[in-house]
Structures are given as structure tokens and as C-alpha cells.
N, C-alpha and C positions, 0 to 999 in steps of 0.2 A: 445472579447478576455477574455481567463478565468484563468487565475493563481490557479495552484493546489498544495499545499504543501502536499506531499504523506509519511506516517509514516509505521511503523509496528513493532511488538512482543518489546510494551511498558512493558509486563509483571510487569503488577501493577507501573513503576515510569515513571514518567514525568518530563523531566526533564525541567526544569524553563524557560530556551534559544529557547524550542519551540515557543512560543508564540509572541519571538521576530524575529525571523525566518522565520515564519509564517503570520507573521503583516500584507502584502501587498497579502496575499495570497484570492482569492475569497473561495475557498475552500480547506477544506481538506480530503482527502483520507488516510482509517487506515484500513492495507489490514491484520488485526487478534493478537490475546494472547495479548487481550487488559489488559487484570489482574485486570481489576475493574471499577463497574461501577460509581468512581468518576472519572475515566480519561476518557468516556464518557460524562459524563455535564460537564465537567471544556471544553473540544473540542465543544462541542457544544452550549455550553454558550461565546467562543471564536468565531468561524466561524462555517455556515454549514459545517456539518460533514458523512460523508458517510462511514459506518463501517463495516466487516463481521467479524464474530466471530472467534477464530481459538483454536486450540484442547488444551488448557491449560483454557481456558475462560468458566469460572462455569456456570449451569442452569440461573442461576439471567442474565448475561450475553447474552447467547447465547437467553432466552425470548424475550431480548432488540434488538436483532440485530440479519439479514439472515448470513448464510453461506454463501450467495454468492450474490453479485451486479450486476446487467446486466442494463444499461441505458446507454445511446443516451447525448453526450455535444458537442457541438463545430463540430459536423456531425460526430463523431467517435462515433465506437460502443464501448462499455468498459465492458469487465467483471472483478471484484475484488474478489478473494476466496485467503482462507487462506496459504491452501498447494496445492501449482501448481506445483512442481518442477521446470524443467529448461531447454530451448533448448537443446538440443535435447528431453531430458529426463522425458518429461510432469509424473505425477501422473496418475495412468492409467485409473481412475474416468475422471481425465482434458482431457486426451488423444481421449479417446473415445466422450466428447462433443464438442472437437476442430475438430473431423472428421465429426461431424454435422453440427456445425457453426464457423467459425473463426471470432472473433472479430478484432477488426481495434486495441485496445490495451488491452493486458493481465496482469493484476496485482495481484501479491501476494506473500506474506512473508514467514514465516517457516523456510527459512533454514541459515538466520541471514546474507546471504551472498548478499549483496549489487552487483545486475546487472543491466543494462540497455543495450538493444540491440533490432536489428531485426532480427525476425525469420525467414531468407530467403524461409525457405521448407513451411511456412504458411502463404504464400501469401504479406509476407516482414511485417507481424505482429510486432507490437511493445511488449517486454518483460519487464516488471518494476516488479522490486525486489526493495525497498529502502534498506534493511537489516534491522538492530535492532539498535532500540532506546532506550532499558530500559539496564537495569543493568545484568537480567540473559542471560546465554547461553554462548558460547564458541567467539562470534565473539571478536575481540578487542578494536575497535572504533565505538559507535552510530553514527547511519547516519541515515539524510533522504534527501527525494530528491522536492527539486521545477521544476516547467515547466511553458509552458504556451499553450497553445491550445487556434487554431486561426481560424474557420472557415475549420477545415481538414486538418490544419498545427501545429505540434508541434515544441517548441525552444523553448532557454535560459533552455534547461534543466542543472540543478545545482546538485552536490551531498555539503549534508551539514554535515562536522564533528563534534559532539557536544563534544566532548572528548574522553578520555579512558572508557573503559564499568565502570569500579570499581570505576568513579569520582562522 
């Protein structure tokens, strides 16, 4: 079994209650606009850390880290990119590699809006949005989301409120 604490659009802050949040986690997943790369080694001087870059995240950044994650845990296939959109309404970059390959679960950030669901029309795919954890953007509460993945089973999926965006 693998506990995944799954982040996104830190946009440079971090905020301090991750780490406590995250304690029990085996890993973490930061699906993009990481805003800097001390919030890279402070995560990965915390827990392995699995990263893709997203459209706000400077040269120095995007060097350090793919666009996009594709690996194999727990038997599920996983891809993590930044901007994926949203069931129905994939990005039509995402759209066109989801008619090639569908992964067993789809992760990515962007659009600040915290989802979790399955994608009936792609094979009962699983969709993971955490929304946004840092301070910019329009959402109104940072969130992220824990899980656990078990051998081709996911559960105890959690969403976690860290506060108001502006706290």
C-alpha cells in the first residue's frame, strides 16, 4: 500500500501545515506552477517527490522537472501534466493522447478547481484535480488531496482544506 499526498499551483508559497499533512504520506505528487525551486527541495528533502512543471514555472524550473509523468505504482498506470482540463472537456494536446492511451488515473492542476471523479466515457478513468495550494489565483480555499493505493485499489481518498487563499 502507498499513501500519496497529491498538491498543485503552490505558485512560489508553501504553506507550513503541508508537511504535517503529509507526514504519513509515502509520497507526494505536485501536478505544476510550482513557483520556485526551493518549494522543490524543501518536498523533496521532505518525502519522494514526483513533479511536472506547469505554464507559470521559469526555465530554472521546467530544467529541473518533465511536463509530464507517466509511471506504473500500485498496478495503476498514472499520467501527471499540468494543464489537462476536465471531463468531459480534456485540453486538446490531453485529448488527442487519451485517444491513444488512457491511463488507469489522470492527474493535473491549472484550473485551481479541486475535482475528484471517474471518467465514465474513458474506460471509468479516474480524474484528480487537487486544486491550489498557494496564495495566487481566483480559487478561495487551498486544498489538497491524500489517498491510498492498494495493489489496483484506491481509498481513504481525503480532500484537505489548508485555509483561505489570502491566509
Amino acid at each position: 500500500m502507498t499513501k500519496i499526498g497529491l498538491i498543485s499551483d503552490t505558485h512560489g508559497f508553501l504553506d507550513s501545515t503541508v508537511f504535517e499533512h503529509f507526514k504519513d504520506c509515502d509520497e507526494i505528487w505536485h501536478a505544476g506552477d510550482i513557483g520556485s525551486v526551493e518549494i522543490i527541495d524543501k518536498l523533496q528533502d521532505f518525502k519522494p517527490t514526483r513533479f511536472v512543471f506547469g505554464n507559470i514555472d521559469a526555465k530554472e524550473i521546467q530544467w529541473e522537472v518533465p511536463e509530464n509523468q507517466y509511471f506504473t505504482i500500485e498496478g495503476f498506470d498514472v499520467w501527471m501534466t499540468h494543464i489537462g482540463g476536465t471531463p468531459p472537456n480534456y485540453n486538446p494536446v490531453v485529448k488527442k493522447k487519451l485517444k491513444e492511451q488512457i491511463p488507469d488515473i489522470f492527474v493535473c492542476g491549472h484550473s485551481h478547481i479541486l475535482k475528484a471523479m471517474r471518467d465514465e466515457k474513458l474506460n471509468n478513468m479516474i480524474f484528480l484535480n487537487p486544486g491550489a495550494a498557494g496564495k495566487e489565483g481566483f480559487h478561495k480555499m487551498k486544498t489538497l488531496l491524500r489517498f491510498t493505493l492498494d495493489n489496483r485499489k484506491m481509498a481513504n481518498l481525503e480532500i484537505v482544506e489548508l485555509g483561505l487563499r489570502g491566509k
